[in-house]
N, C-alpha and C positions, 0 to 999 in steps of 0.2 A: 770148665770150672772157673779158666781166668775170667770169662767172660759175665757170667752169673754171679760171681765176687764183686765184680767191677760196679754191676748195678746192686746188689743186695750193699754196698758199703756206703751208696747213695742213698740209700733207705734208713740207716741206720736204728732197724727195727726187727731186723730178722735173724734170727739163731737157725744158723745152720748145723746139719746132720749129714758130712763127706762120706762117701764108702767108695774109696778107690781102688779097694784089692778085688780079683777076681771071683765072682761067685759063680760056683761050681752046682752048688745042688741045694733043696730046702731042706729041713725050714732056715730061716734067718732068725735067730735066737732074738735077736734084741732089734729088731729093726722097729721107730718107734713109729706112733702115729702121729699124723703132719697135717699142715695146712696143702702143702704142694710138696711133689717131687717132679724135678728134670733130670731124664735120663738119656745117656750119652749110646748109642750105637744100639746092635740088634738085640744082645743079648738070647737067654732060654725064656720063652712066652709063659711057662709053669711059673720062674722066678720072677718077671715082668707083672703080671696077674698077681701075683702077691705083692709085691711090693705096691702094685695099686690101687689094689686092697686097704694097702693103709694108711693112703691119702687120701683128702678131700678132692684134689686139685691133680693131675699128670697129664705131662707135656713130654714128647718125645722128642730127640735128635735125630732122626735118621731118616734117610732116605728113604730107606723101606717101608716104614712106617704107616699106615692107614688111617688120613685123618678123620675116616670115620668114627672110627674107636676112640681116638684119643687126638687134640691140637698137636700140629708137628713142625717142628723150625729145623731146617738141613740146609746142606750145600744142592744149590742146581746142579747136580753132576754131569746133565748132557751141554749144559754150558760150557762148564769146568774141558769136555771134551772139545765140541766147536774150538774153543779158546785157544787148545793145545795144536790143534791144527791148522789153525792161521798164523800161530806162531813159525810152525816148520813149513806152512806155505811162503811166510815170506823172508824166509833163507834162500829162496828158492829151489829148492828139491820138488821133483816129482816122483817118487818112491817112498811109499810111508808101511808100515807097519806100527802094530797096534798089538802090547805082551802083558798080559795079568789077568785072561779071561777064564782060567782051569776052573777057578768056582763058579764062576755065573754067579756072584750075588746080584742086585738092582744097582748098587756101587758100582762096579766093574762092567755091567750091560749097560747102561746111562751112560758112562762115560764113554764108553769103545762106539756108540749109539751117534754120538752129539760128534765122536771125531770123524767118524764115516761118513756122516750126513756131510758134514762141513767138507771134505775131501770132496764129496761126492759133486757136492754143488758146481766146485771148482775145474771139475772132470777127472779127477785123480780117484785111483782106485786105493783099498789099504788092505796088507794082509796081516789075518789075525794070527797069533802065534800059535794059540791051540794048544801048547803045549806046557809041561809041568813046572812047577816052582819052585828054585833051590830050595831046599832044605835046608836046614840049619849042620847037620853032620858034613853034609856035600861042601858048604861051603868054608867050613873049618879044616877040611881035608885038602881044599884048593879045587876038586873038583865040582863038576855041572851036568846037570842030565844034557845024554846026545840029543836028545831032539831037541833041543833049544839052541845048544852050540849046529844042528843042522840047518835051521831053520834061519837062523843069522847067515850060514854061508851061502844059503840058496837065494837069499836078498838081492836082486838088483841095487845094485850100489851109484851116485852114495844115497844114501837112504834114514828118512824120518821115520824115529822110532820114538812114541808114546807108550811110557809106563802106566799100569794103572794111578801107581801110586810112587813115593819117594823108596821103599825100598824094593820094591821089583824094578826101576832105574837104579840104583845102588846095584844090586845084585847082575844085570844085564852089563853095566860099564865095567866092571868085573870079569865075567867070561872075555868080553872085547879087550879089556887087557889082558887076559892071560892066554888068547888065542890070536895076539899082534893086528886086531882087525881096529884101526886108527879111527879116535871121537875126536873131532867129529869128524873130521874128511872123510871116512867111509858112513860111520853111521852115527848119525847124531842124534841123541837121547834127552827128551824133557817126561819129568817127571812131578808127580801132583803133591801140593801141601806143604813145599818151601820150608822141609825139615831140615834144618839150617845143619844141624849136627852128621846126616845122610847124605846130606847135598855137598858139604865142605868135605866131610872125608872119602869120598870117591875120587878118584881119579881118570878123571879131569873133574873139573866139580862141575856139578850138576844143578841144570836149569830146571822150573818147577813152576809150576799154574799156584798163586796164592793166594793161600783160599782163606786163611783168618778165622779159623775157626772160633773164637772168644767171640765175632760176634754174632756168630750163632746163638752161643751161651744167654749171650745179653736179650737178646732181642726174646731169645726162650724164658730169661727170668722176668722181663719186662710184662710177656704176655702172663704170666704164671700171676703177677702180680695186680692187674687186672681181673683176673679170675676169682682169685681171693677179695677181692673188693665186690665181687658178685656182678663181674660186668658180664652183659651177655657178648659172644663173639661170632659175628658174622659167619657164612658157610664160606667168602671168600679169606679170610683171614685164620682160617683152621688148617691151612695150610699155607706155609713160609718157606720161599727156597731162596738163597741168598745167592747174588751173584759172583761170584768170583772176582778177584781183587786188581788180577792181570797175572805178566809174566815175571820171575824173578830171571834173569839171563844170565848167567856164567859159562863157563870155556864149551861144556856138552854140546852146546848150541852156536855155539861163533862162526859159524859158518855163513854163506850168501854163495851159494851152488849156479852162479854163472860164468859166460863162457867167455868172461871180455874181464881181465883182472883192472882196467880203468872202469868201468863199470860198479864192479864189487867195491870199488874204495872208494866211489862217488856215493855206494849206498849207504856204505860202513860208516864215511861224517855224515849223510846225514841221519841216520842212527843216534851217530852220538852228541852231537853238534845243534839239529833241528830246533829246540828251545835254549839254545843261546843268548838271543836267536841268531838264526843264519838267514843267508838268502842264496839262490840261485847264484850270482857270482861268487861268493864265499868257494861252494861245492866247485867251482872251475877255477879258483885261485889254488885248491886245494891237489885238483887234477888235473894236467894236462891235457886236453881235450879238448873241441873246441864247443860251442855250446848247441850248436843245428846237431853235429854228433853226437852229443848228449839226449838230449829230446828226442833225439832220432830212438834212440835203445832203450829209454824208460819208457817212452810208449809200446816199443816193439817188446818186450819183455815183462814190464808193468803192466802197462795197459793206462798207463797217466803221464803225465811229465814231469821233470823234476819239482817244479815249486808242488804241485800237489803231492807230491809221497814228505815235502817236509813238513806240507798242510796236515797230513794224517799221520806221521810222525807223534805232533805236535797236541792235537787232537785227542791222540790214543792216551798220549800223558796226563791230560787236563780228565778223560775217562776216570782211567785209576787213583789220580790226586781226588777226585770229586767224591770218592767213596770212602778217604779220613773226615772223620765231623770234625775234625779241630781245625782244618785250612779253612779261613774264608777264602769268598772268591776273588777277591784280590790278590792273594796269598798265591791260586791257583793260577789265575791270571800269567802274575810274575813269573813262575817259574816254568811257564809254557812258553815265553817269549813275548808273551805279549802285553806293552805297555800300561796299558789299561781293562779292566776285566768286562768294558762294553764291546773291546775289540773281542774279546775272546768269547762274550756270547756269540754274536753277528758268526763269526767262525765255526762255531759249535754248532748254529741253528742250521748252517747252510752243508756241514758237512754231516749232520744226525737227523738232521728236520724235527729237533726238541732244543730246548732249553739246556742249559748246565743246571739250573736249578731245579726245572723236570725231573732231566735225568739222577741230580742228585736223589731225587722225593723217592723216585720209583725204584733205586738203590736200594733206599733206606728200607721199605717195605718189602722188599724181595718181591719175588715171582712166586704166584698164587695161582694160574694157572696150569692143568697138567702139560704132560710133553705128552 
C-alpha cells in the first residue's frame, strides 16, 4: 500500500478505495466499481473473481499468481532463497537447514527451492524441517511442538538455519532460547522481509533477506496506470519478479564458523571496514599475522585472496546501494570506497561482466523470466 500511495500521490489524480480488513466470505456490500484494483497476497479465488469483476483493470501481488489470468508484480522468492544461503555460506558453516515448509504454498517452495539450489551448487546439502508451526496458544504457554524442538537437536552443529519468513525465525530463536541451544554459535538463523519489529524483539535479533516490499506496490500501481491509459503490455512484462534488496545482518548471524580465530577477525574487518576503504595492509595492521599466512588461508578456505573477498565485499555493497533510485552513482561510488564512480564501474564490470548502470536497469524492471 506504501508503495502504490507513493506513486498514486505522484499522479495527483487518483481517488483511492483501501480495504485492509480481512475478507472472509461474499458478497462485498459496497465494493465499488473502478478503473483498476492491486491486490496484495493469495486471498479466496470466489472473493478475487468478484472483486475483478468490478474493475476494469487487475494486477496481482503474488507469487502464485498466473499471469495468464491477470499482470502480476511479486518478490523473486527463489532469489530471495539463493540470497539467504550465500549469506550463511559466507559465515562459513557447512550445515544448513531450511524450517516453514508445513504448507507448501509457491512462497515457502521458491524459497526453500532457490536456497537448496544455491547450497547445492556450493556442495552442501540442507535439511528441511518438515515439521509443524508454533501456534499462537503454544507459544503463549512457552511451549513448542517436539518435532521441531527434535529436529533442532538432531542438527549437526553449528548450523545455518533459514526461515521461511520473519516469524517462523522469531518463533525458531525462541525455542533455541528456551531449550539453551546458543544463536548463533550453534545455530544461526536469518530470516525473510526485515520485519524490523520481529527482527528487534527476538533475541538475539534477527538477520533477514530485504525485500521492500513498497516497491512492489509501486511498480504494480505504475503498471496499473499504464493500463488505464490503454497501453498494451508485452507477454514479457505481464510478469514482474523483483529482486531482493540484500541482507539486513544482526547478532543471529555474527558468526564466521572457522577454525583459525586470526582468520575470522581478518574476515570480520573486512566485513566491516571493506568500503572505508581498506586495503590488504590495513586487514594485517589490524591482525597479527604475517601476510604469505594470510593468502595462504583465504585461498585455502575462500578460495580467493584477501584483496579480492574486500573486492566482493565492496561489490556486494555498491549491488544493494544500486537498487535505491535516489543514490546517484557518485553517491554509490563514494560509499563503496571508491574515489570516483569510473573506478567503480571498471570494478563492477570486471567482477559482474555488466555495468552498475545495467545492472541498476535490469533491477528496476525485475525478472520476467520463469524459474
Amino acid at each position: 500500500m506504501r508503495g502504490v500511495m507513493r506513486y498514486a500521490n505522484l499522479q495527483r489524480r487518483w481517488i483511492i478505495h483501501e480495504e485492509f480488513r480481512h475478507v472472509y466470505s461474499l458478497p462485498l456490500p459496497d465494493w465499488p466499481e473502478c478503473d483498476g484494483v492491486v491486490t496484495a497476497g493469495v486471498g479466496d479465488s470466489a472473493i478475487l473473481d468478484y472483486v475483478a469483476s468490478k474493475a476494469k483493470n487487475f494486477i496481482r501481488c503474488s507469487g502464485s499468481a498466473d499471469p495468464a489470468m491477470s499482470p502480476v508484480v511479486c518478490l523473486d522468492d527463489y532469489a530471495v532463497g539463493r540470497l539467504a544461503a550465500q549469506h550463511l555460506i559466507d559465515c562459513q558453516l557447512a550445515n544448513f537447514g531450511f524450517y516453514g515448509l508445513e504448507k507448501r504454498s509457491a512462497l515457502s517452495l521458491n524459497r526453500f527451492h532457490g536456497f537448496r539450489d544455491a547450497l547445492a551448487e556450493k556442495g552442501f546439502q540442507c535439511q528441511e524441517a518438515g515439521v509443524g508451526w508454533t501456534t499462537s496458544i503454544e507459544y503463549l504457554g512457552n511451549r513448542s511442538p517436539q518435532s521441531l524442538v527434535d529436529w533442532l537437536a538432531q542438527l549437526p552443529k553449528p548450523v545455518g538455519i533459514m526461515a521461511v519468513d520473519d516469524m517462523a525465525a522469531h518463533d525458531l530463536a525462541a525455542v533455541c532460547h528456551r531449550f539453551e541451544i546458543t544463536v548463533p554459535e550453534r545455530v544461526a538463523i536469518i530470516g525473510v522481509n526485515n520485519d524490523d519489529l520481529l527482527c528487534e524483539s527476538a533475541w538475539p535479533p534477527l538477520s533477514s533477506v530485504n525485500c521492500d516490499y513498497s516497491r512492489v506496490g509501486y511498480i504494480a500501481a505504475s503498471m496499473l496506470d499504464r493500463l488505464m491509459q490503454k497501453a498494451k503490455l508485452e507477454p514479457n512484462e505481464r510478469h514482474v519478479r523483483l529482486e531482493p534488496l540484500g541482507i539486513v545482518r544482526r547478532q543471529s548471524t555474527d558468526i564466521l564458523a572457522v577454525d583459525s580465530p586470526d582468520l575470522a577477525a581478518a574476515l570480520r574487518y573486512i566485513r566491516e571496514h571493506a568500503c572505508d576503504p581498506c586495503t590488504v595492509g590495513d586487514v594485517l595492521r589490524h591482525v597479527p599475522v604475517g601476510r604469505r599466512w594470510l593468502e595462504r588461508q583465504f585461498v585455502r578456505i575462500l578460495g580467493r585472496n584477501p584483496h579480492d573477498e574486500i573486492m566482493r565485499v565492496r561489490i556486494e555493497t555498491a549491488k544493494r546501494l544500486l537498487l535505491q533510485p535516489e543514490l546517484t552513482m557518485q553517491d554509490i561510488a563514494t560509499r563503496c570506497g571508491f574515489a570516483v564512480q569510473q573506478n567503480l564501474g571498471r570494478a563492477f564490470l570486471n567482477v559482474t561482466g555488466a555495468t552498475p548502470g545495467a545492472y541498476r536497469r535490469d533491477a528496476r524492471r525485475g525478472s520476467s523470466a520463469e524459474q
